[in-house]
N, C-alpha and C positions, 0 to 999 in steps of 0.2 A: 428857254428854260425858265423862261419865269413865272409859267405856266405849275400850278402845285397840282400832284397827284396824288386820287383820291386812294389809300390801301383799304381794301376790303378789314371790316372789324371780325376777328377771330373769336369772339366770347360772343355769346348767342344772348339773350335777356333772357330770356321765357321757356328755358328749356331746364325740366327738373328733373332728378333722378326716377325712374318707373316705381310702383309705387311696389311691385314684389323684390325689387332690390331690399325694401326696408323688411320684408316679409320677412325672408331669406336670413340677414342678418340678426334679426331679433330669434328667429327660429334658432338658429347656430349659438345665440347667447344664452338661449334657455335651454339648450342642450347640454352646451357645456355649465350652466350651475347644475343640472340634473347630474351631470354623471360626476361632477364635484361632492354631492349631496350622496350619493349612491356608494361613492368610493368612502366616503366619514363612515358611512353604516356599515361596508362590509367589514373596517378596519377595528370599528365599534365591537363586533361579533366575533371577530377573532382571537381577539385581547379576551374577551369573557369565556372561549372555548378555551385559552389556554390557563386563564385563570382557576376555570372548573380540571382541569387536565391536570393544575397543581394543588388542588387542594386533594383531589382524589389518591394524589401519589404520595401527598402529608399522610392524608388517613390510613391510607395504606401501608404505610413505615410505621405508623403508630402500631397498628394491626398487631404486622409482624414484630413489632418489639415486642411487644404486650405475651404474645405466643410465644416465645424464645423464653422471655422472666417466666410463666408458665411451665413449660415446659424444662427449664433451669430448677425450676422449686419441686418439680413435680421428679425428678432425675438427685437431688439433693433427698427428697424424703426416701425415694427408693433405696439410697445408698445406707441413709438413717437406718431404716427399718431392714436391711443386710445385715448391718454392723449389730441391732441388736438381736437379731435372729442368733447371728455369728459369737456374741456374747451370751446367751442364753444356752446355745449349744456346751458353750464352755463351760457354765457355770452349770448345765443339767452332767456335763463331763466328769468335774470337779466332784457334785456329788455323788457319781456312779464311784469313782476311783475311793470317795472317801466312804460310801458304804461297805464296799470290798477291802478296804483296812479294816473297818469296824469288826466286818462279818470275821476277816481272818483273825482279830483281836480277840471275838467273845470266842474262836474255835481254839485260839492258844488257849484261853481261859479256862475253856472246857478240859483240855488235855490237860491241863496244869491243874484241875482240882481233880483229875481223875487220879492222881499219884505221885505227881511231881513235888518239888520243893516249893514253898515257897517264895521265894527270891526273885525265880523266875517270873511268877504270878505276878510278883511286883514292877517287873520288868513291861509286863506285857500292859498292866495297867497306868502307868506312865505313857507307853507308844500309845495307847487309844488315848488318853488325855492329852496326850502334846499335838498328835494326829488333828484332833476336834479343833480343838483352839486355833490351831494353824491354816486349817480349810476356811472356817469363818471369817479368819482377819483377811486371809487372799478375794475373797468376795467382799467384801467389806473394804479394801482398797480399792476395788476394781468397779466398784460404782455401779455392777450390773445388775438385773433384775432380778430377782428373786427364783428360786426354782420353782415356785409354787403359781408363777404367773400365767395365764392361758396364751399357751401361744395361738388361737385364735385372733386376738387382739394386731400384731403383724400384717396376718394376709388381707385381713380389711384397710388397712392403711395403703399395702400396695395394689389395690382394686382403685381407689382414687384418683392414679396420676393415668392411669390408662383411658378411665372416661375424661379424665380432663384432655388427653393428647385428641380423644374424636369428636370433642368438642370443638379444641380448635379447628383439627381441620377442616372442621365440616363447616363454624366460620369463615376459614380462608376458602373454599371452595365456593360457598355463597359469595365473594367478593368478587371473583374470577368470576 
């Protein structure tokens, strides 16, 4: 035993990795920054599809506000332009009923110088003057237009809000 035994050495000197080992590896690391690279871009484009996706839905809220205030002003005139139609009716009313007092005043009047007393005459001439004064102050509180006003003026006004309603739509249709 005193003899020492040689053990074969396990590590080789001169033996190096093959040289597509290093191929390989380098191929795999330039893949993966590519599809590191690839994924920033898709994630890039997305964010800007959603971003155009929200601005489109602002403008579009705007749109439809915009259409509604529109359409609000244009439903607001119509009702306007009812109410003065509906006062003018009144006030062309007023004068119908106050020329049929007049008319039936100047027929007392008539009857009444045909032979009557007159007292009566007097009577009759009071009701046509309290009658007149009474009609003008009722128009005259009531603010409304005149009987002498064209009501052509009216239907022109509600001819506006209808082109404006196919205005928008046609608008909102272009949007769509």
């Amino acid at each position: 035993m005193g003899e020492k035994v040689a053990l074969p050495s396990l590590s080789l000197p001169k033996q190096k990795t093959h040289w597509l080992v290093g191929v390989v590896i380098a191929a795999a690391a330039l893949l993966l920054i590519l599809g590191a690279a690839l994924f920033a871009v898709m994630q890039h484009q997305r964010s800007q599809e959603e971003a155009y996706e929200r601005r489109q839905a602002e403008r579009a809220a705007i749109i439809q506000a915009e259409a509604q205030k529109v359409k609000a002003e244009a439903e607001r005139t119509a009702a306007e332009t009812k109410r003065k139609e509906a006062e003018a009716a009144a006030a062309a009313a007023l004068a119908a009923a106050e020329r049929k007092k007049q008319q039936a005043a100047a027929a007392a009047s008539a009857v009444d110088k045909d032979g009557k007393d007159d007292s009566k005459k007097d009577k009759g001439d009071k009701k046509k003057a309290s009658g007149h004064k009474s009609g003008s102050s009722k128009t005259a509180s009531k603010g409304g237009p005149s009987i002498s006003s064209p009501p052509s003026a009216a239907p022109a006004k509600a001819a506006t809000p209808s082109k404006n309603s196919k205005d928008i739509d046609d608008l909102l249709k272009s949007i769509r």
